[in-house]
C-alpha positions as CSV (number, residue, x, y, z in Angstrom):
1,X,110.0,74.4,108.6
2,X,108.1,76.6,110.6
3,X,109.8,75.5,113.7
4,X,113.5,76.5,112.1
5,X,112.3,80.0,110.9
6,X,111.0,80.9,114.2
7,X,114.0,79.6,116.0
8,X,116.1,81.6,113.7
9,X,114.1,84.8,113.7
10,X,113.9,84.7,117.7
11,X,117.9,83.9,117.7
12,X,118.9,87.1,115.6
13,X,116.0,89.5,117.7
14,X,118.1,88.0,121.1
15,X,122.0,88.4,119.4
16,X,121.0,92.0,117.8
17,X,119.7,93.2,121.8
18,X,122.8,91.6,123.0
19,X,125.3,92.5,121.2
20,X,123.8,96.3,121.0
21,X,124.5,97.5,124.8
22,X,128.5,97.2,123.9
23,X,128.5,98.7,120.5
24,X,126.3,101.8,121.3
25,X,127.0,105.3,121.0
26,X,124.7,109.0,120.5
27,X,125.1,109.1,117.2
28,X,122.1,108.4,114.8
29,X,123.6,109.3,111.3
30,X,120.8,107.6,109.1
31,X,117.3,109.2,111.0
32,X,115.4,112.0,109.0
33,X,113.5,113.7,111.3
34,X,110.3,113.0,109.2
35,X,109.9,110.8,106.4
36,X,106.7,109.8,104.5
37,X,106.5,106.6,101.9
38,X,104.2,105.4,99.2
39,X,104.6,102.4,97.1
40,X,103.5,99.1,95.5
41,X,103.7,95.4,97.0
42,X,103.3,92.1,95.5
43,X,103.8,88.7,97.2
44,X,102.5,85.0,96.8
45,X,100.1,83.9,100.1
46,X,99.6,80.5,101.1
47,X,96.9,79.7,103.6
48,X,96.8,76.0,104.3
49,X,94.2,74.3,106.7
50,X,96.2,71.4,107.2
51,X,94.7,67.9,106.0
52,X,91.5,70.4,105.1
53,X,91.8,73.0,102.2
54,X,94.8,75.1,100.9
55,X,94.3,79.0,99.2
56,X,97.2,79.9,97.0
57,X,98.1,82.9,94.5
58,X,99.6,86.2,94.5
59,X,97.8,89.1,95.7
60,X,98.8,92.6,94.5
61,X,98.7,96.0,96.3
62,X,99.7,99.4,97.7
63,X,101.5,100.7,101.2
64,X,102.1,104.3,102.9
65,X,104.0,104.7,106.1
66,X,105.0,107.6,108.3
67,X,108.2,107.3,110.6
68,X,109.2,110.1,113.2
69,X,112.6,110.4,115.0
70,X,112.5,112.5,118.3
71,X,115.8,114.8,119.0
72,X,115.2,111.9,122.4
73,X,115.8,109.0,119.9
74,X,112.9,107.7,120.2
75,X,111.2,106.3,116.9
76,X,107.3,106.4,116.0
77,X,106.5,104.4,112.8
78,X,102.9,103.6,111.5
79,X,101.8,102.1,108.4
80,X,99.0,100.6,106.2
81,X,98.7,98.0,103.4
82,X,96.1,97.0,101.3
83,X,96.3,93.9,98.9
84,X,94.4,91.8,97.0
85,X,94.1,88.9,94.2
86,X,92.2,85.6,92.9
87,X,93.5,82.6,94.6
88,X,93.4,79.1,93.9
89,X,91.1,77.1,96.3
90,X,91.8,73.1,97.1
91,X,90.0,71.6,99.8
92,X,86.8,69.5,100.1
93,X,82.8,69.7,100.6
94,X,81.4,68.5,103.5
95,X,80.8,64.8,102.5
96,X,84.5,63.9,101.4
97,X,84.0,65.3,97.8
98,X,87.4,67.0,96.4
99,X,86.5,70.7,95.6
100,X,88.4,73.2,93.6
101,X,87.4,77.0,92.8
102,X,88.3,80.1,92.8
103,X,88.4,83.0,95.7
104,X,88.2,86.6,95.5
105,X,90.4,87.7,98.6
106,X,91.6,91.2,100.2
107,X,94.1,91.9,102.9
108,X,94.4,95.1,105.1
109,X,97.2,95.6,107.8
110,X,97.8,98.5,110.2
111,X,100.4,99.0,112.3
112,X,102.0,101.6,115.3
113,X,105.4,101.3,116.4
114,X,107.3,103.2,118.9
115,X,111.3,102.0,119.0
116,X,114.6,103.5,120.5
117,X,117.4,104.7,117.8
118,X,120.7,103.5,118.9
119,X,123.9,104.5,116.9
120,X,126.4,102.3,116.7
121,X,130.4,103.4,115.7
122,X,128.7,106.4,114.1
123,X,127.1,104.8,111.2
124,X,124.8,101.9,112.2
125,X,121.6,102.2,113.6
126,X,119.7,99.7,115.5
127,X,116.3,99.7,116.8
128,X,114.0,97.5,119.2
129,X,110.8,98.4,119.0
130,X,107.4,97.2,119.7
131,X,103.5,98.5,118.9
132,X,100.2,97.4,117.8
133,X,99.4,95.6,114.9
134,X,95.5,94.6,112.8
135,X,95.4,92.6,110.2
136,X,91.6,91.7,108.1
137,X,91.1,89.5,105.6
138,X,88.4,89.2,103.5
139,X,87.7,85.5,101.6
140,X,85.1,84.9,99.5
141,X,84.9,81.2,98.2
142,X,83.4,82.0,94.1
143,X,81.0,78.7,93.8
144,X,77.1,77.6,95.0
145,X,78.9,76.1,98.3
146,X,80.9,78.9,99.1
147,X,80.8,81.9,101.4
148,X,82.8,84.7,103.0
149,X,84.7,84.6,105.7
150,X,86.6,87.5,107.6
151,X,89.6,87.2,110.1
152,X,90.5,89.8,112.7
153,X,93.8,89.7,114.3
154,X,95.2,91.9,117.1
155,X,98.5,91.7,117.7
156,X,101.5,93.2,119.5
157,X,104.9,93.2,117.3
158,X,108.1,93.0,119.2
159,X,111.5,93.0,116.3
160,X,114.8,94.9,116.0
161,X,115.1,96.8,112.6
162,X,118.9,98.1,111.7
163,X,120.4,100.4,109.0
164,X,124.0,101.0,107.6
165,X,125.9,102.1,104.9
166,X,126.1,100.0,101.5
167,X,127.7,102.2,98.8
168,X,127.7,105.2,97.6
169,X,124.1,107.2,97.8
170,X,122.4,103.4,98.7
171,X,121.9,102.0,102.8
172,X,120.5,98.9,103.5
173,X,118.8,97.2,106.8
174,X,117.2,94.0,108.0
175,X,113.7,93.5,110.3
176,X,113.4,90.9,112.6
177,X,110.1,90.6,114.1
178,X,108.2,88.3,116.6
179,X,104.4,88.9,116.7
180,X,102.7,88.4,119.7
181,X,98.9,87.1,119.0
182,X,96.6,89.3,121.3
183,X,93.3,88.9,120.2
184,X,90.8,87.5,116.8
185,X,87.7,86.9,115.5
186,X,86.4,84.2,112.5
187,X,82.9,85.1,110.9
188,X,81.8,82.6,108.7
189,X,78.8,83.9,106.7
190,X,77.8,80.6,106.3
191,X,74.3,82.0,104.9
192,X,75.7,83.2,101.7
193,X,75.4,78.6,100.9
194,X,72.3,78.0,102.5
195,X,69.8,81.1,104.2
196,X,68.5,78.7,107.1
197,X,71.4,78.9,108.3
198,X,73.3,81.4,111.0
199,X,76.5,83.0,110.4
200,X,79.0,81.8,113.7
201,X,81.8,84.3,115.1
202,X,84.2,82.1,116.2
203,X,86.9,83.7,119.1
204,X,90.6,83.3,119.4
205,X,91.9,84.5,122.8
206,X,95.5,85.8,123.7
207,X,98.3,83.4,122.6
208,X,95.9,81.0,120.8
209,X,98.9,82.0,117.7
210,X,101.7,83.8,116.8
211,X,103.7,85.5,113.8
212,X,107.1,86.0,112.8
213,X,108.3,88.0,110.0
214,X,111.8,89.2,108.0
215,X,112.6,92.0,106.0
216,X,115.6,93.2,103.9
217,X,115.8,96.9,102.5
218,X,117.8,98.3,100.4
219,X,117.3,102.1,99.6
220,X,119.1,104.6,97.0
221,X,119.0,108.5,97.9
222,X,117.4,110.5,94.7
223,X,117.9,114.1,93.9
224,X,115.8,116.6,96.5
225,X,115.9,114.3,99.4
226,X,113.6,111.6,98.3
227,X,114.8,108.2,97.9
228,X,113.5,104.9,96.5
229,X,113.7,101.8,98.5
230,X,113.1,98.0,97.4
231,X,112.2,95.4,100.1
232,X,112.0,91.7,99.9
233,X,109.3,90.3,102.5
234,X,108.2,87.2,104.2
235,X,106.0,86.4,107.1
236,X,104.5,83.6,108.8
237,X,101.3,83.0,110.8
238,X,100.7,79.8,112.6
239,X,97.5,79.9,114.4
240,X,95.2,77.6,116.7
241,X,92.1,76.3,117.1
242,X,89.6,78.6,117.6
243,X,86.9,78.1,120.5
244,X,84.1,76.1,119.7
245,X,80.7,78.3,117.9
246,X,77.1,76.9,118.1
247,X,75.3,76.4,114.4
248,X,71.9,77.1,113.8
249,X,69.8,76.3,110.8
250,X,65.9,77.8,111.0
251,X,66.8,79.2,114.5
252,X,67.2,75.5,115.8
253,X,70.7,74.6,117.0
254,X,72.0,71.7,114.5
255,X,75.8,71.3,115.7
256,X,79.1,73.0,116.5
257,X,81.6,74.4,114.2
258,X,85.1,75.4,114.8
259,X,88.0,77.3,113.0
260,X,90.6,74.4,112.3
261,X,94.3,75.1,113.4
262,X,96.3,76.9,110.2
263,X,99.1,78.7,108.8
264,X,99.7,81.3,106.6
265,X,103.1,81.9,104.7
266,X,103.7,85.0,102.4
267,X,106.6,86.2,100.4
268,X,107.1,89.1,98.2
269,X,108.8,92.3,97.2
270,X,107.5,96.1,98.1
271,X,109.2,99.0,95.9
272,X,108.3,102.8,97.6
273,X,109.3,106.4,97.2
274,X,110.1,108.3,100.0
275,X,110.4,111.7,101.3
């Protein structure tokens, strides 16, 4: 599966850059100059540590973005969203034993984007763009055996978002987006289960990962110049093993722990007001 989405993602990113250079013209008919957004999200999350545990469950939320177009064309986006939710823990204890619980989890992802507007025909827009991206979750396992752990990833996002007409007072436009994996952290506070021991920071250099994501918006001009738009979501994270971390219990070194290779797949729907 993941294989064919990332395959399909990358295709349409490479045919949109393509095809763009023939169709272009100066005319950017759907930029405001400045627009601001608030809104809510919801979407279900699955993280899955293949063979080793599996968190699912939807997570709830709220976003706000920013997007500038220059008189140059040029396009400066940032945004920020905040979730979280209970999900459903099903993995196993140390020894073998099946374990099932509950987690109380929290998500929060910035992002800076700077793009080039490009009209096409006088009422398309496309634009490539590319930024920074940080993502943090927080996961607390709810039991005697668990503990939290929380995941940094830095990022570099590289998509193509476009834009057109649909009908009358509603546009709609689709985001495809490759994310490049820069840089991460895993801190397992492993001394929320047992105080003897330490709690390991485990590294994940440049490229140990990647992400991929796809977007569809579809937004209906209100009375003043606001509008309303409604976006159905889905990412994916597939991500390596992280480097090897010493454990210690009492100060003595006891063994080696690692961050298994995962995934993460989420889907959902966002609803915001804009102005």
């Amino acid at each position: 599966m993941k294989k064919t989405f990332t395959g399909c993602l990358l295709s349409m990113i490479f045919l949109i850059s393509m095809l763009t250079p023939a169709l272009a013209d100066t005319q950017t008919p759907l930029t405001d100059r400045h627009r601001f957004g608030v809104g809510l999200k919801t979407h279900y999350f699955d993280y899955k540590e293949p063979g080793i545990m599996e968190e699912t469950g939807f997570m709830y939320g709220v976003v706000g973005h920013y997007t500038h177009h220059t008189a140059y064309n040029v396009m400066v986006h940032a945004s920020v969203e905040y979730s979280m939710g209970s999900l459903d823990y099903d993995g196993h204890l140390q020894d073998g034993t099946p374990f099932e619980t509950d987690t109380d989890d929290w998500l929060v992802e910035c992002r800076g984007l700077i793009g080039y507007d490009i009209g096409i025909k006088g009422r398309y827009l496309i634009t490539p763009y590319t930024g920074v991206g940080y993502r943090y979750w927080n996961d607390v396992i709810s039991s005697a055996y668990g503990y939290e752990r929380e995941i940094h990833y830095w990022y570099a996002p590289i998509g193509v978002k476009t834009a057109g007409p649909l009908a009358e007072k509603w546009t709609w436009g689709l985001t495809a987006e490759y994310d490049l994996f820069c840089r991460g952290t895993v801190k397992s506070h492993v001394s929320d289960a047992d105080p003897a021991y330490n709690d390991p920071s485990l590294d994940q250099d440049f490229g140990e990962g990647y992400g991929v994501r796809c977007s569809l918006m579809f937004e209906r001009a209100l009375a003043g110049g606001a509008s309303i738009s409604i976006e159905p979501f889905i990412s994916y994270w597939d991500m390596q093993r992280s480097e090897v971390g010493d454990l210690y219990s009492n100060g003595a070194p006891i063994g080696h722990v690692v961050e298994p290779e995962n995934e993460t797949l989420s889907y959902g729907l966002s609803i915001s007001l804009n102005r």
